[in-house]
TIFI-587056 format. One record per residue (C-alpha): residue in three letters; x, y negated, z. Coordinates in steps of 0.25 Angstrom, whole numbers, padded with zeros to 4 digits, always signed. Layout:
residues N
ALAXYZ;...
This chain:
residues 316
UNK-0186+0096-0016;UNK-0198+0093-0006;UNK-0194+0096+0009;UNK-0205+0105+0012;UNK-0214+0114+0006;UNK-0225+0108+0014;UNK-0229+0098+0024;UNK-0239+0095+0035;UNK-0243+0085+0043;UNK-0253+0090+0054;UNK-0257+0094+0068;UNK-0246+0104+0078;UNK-0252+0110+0089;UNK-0252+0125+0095;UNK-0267+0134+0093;UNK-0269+0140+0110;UNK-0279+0153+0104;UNK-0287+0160+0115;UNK-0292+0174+0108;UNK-0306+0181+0113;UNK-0311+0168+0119;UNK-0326+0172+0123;UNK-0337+0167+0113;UNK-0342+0157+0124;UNK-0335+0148+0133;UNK-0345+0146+0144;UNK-0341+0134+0155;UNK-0333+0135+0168;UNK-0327+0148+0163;UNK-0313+0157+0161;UNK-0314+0164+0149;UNK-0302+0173+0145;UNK-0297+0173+0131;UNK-0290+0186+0127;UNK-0276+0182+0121;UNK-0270+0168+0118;UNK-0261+0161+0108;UNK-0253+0148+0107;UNK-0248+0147+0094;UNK-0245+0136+0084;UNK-0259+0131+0079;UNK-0264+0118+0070;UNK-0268+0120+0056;UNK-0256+0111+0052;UNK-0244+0118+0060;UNK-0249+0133+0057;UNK-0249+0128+0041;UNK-0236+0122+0042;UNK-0231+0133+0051;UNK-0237+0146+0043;UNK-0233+0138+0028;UNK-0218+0138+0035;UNK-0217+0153+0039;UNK-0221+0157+0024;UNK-0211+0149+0020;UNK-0214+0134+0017;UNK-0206+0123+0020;UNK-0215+0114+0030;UNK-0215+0102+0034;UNK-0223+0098+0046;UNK-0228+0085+0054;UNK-0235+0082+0067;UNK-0236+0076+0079;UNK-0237+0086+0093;UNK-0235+0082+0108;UNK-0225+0081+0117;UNK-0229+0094+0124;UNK-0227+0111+0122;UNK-0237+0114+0115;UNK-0231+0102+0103;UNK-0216+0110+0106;UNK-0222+0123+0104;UNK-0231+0119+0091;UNK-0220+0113+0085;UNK-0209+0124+0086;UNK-0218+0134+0083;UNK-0218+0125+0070;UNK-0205+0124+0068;UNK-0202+0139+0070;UNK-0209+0141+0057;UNK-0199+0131+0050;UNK-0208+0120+0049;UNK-0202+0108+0048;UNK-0207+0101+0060;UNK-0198+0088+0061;UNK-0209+0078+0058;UNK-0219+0083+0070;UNK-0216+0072+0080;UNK-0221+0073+0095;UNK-0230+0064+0102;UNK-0226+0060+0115;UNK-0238+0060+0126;UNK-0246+0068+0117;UNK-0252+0082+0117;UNK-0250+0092+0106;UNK-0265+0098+0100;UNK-0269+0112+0104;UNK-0279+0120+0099;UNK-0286+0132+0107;UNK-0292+0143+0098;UNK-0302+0152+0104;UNK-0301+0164+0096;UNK-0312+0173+0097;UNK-0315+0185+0089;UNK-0321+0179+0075;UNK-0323+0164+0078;UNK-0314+0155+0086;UNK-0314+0141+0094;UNK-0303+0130+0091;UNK-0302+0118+0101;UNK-0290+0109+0099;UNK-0284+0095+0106;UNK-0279+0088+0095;UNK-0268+0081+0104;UNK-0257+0076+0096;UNK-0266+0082+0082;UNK-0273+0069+0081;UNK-0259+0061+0081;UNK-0254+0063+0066;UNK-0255+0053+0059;UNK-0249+0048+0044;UNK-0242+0038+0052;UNK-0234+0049+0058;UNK-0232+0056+0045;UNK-0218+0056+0038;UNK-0223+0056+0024;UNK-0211+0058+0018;UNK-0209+0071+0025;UNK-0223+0077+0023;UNK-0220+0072+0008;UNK-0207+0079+0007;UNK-0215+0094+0004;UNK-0222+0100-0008;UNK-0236+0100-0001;UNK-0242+0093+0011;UNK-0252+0100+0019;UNK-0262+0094+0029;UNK-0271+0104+0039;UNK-0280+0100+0050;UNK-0288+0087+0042;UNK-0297+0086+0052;UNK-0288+0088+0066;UNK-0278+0078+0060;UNK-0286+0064+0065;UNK-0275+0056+0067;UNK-0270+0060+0052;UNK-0282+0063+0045;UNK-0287+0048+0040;UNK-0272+0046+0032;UNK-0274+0062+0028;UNK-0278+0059+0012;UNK-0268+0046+0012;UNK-0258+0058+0018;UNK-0261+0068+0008;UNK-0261+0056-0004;UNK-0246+0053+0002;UNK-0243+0068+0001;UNK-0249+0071-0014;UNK-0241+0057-0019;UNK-0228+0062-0016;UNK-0231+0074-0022;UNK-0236+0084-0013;UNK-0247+0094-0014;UNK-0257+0094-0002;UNK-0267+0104+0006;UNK-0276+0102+0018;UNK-0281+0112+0027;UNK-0294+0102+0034;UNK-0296+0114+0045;UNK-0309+0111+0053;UNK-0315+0100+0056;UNK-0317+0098+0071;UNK-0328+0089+0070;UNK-0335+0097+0059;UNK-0338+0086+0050;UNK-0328+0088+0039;UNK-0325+0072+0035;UNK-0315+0063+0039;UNK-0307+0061+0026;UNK-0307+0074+0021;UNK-0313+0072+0006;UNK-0302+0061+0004;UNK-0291+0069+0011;UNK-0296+0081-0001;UNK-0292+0073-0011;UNK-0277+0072-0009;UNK-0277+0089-0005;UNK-0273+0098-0014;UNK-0276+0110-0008;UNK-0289+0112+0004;UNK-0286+0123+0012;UNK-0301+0124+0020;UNK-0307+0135+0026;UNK-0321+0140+0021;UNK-0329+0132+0033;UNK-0321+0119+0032;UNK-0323+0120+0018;UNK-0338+0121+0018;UNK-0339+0110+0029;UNK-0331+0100+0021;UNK-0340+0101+0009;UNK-0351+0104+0015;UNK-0354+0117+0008;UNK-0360+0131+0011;UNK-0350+0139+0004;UNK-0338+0141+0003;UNK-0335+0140-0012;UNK-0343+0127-0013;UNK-0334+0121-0003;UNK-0321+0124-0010;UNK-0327+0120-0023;UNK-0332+0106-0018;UNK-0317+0104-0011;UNK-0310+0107-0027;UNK-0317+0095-0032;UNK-0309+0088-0023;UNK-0296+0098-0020;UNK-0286+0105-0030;UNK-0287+0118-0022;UNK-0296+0120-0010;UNK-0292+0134-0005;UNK-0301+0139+0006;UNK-0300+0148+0018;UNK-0310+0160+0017;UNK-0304+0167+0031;UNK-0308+0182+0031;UNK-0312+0180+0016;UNK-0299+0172+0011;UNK-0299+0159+0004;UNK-0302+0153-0011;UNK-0297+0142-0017;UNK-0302+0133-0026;UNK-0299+0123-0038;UNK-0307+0115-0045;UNK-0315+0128-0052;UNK-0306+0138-0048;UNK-0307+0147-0037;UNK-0300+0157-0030;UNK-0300+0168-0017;UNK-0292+0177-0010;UNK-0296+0187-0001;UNK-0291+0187+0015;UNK-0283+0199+0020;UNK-0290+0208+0029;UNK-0281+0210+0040;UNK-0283+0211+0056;UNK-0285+0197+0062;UNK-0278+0192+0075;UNK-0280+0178+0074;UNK-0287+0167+0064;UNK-0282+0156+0068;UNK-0272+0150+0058;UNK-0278+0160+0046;UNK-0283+0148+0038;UNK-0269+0138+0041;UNK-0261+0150+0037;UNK-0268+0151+0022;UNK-0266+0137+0023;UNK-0250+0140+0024;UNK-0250+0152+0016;UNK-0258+0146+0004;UNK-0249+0134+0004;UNK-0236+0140+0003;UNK-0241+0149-0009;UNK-0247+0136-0014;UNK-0232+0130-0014;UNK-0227+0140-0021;UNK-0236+0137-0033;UNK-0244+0148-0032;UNK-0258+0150-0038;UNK-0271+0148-0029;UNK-0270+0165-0029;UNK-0258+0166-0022;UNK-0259+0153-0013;UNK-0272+0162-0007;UNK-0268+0174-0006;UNK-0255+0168+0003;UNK-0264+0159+0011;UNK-0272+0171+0015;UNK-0261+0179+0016;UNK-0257+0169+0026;UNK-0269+0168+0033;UNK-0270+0182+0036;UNK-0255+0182+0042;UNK-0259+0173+0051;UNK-0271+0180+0057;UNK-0262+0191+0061;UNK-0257+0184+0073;UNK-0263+0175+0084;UNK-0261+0161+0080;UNK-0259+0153+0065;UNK-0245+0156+0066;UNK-0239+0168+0074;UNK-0242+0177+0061;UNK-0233+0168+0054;UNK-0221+0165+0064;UNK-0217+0180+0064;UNK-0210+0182+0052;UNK-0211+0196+0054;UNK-0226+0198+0054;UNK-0229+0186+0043;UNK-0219+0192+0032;UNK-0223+0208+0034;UNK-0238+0202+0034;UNK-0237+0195+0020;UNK-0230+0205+0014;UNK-0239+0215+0018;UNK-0251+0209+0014;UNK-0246+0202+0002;UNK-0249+0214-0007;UNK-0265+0210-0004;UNK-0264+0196-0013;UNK-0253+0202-0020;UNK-0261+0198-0034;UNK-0261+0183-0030;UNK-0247+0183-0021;
């Protein structure tokens, strides 16, 4: 029997969100943000975080610093029953933040990488990560010190019999290379949203993008926000619709489709179902500031999927 349901090997760091930033940020100025947030952020942790609160057993390794934002990241984590025990802490090292200003339709993101960079497949138990049904990898471009052994990672994975996904998120020096058509080969299920997919095969749509991506991927699945997501494979396409509910916060949305997709897709359910629960998810997490606080009160999360389950009752 496999340890874990899933594991991942990625970044850990905490998401500082300023809300109503203004539009401009002229020099030599105070400017006053309505609101803040710190809360558990990195594509990876909020994945491993949100997949362990619906239920998956969850593996999980990193690297943080020797500092309080490293602490609280990493029980923030573990609170969510993650199993943490392979994140190691850097001595003389800064744990990565990332500052979100949020404003009312579009948004800013500046983060320091600090101890983001450091993973490496030397650091990596394999075993561990290979003790699991299904790896999972977010963040392919923010993971530099990793992201040259990524497809020789992923190779290891799918050997020892794992099924593997990979969120790429953005590409913060927007040229959308660096690996990522041999990493593709050893993923079995994308998880993109619509502009990264466009940019990676230079399309203008997004149904040409996700077609171009399933010549190479069994199942590119695609985030649509407001509009949902589809999936593809090979000639086969599908879509499900988005819930329109009240948002408080975007960020997270497409991390926590990631999570609810992927603990339908280990169930063994159809494309259908794994949509519906990764939009399902998405929308739980918009409710609240942050990619996780939706998701850390247990209350809120289980009286919000039963209530809206009803809407992908067809597919759930």
């Amino acid at each position: 029997m496999c340890q874990f349901d899933v594991t991942i090997a990625g970044e850990l760091n905490l998401d500082l969100i300023l809300y109503d930033v203004p539009e401009e940020i002229p020099r030599e100025r105070e400017l006053l943000a309505s609101d803040l947030n710190l809360t558990l952020g990195s594509s990876s942790a909020i994945v491993a975080h949100n997949l362990a609160s619906l239920g998956s057993r969850v593996g999980f390794v990193s690297c943080i610093g020797d500092d309080s934002f490293g602490e609280l990241a990493l029980a923030r984590l573990a609170s969510a029953q993650v199993d943490v025990s392979k994140v190691s802490t850097l001595p003389d090292r800064k744990t990565g933040l990332t500052v979100i200003m949020q404003r009312d339709s579009w948004r800013n993101m500046i983060t320091y990488s600090g101890t983001i960079f450091d993973l490496r497949i030397e650091s990596l138990d394999l075993d561990y990560l290979s003790s699991a049904k299904h790896f999972h990898l977010s963040s392919y471009y923010l993971q530099r010190g990793l992201r040259p052994d990524v497809p020789i990672l992923l190779k290891k994975m799918k050997s020892a019999g794992l099924t593997t996904s990979l969120d790429c998120n953005d590409d913060p020096d927007d040229r959308w290379e660096g690996g990522i058509r041999e990493t593709l080969r050893y993923v079995d299920v994308f998880l993109p949203n619509a502009r990264e997919a466009m940019r990676l095969t230079r399309s203008e749509d997004v149904h040409t993008a996700a077609k171009e991506l399933a010549r190479t991927v069994p199942l590119v699945v695609v985030k649509l926000g407001s509009e949902g997501a589809l999936a593809r494979r090979r000639d086969e396409q599908w879509s499900s619709p988005a819930l329109r509910i009240e948002v408080t916060d975007p960020v997270g949305a497409g991390d926590s489709f990631d999570a609810g997709f992927l603990h339908e897709y280990l169930r063994g359910s159809d494309v259908n179902s794994c949509l519906a629960a990764g939009n399902l998810a998405g929308a739980l997490s918009v409710t609240c500031a942050g990619g996780t606080e939706a998701f850390r009160d247990a209350r809120h999360r289980e009286r919000f999927l039963e209530e809206h389950r009803a809407f992908y009752a067809r597919d759930l």
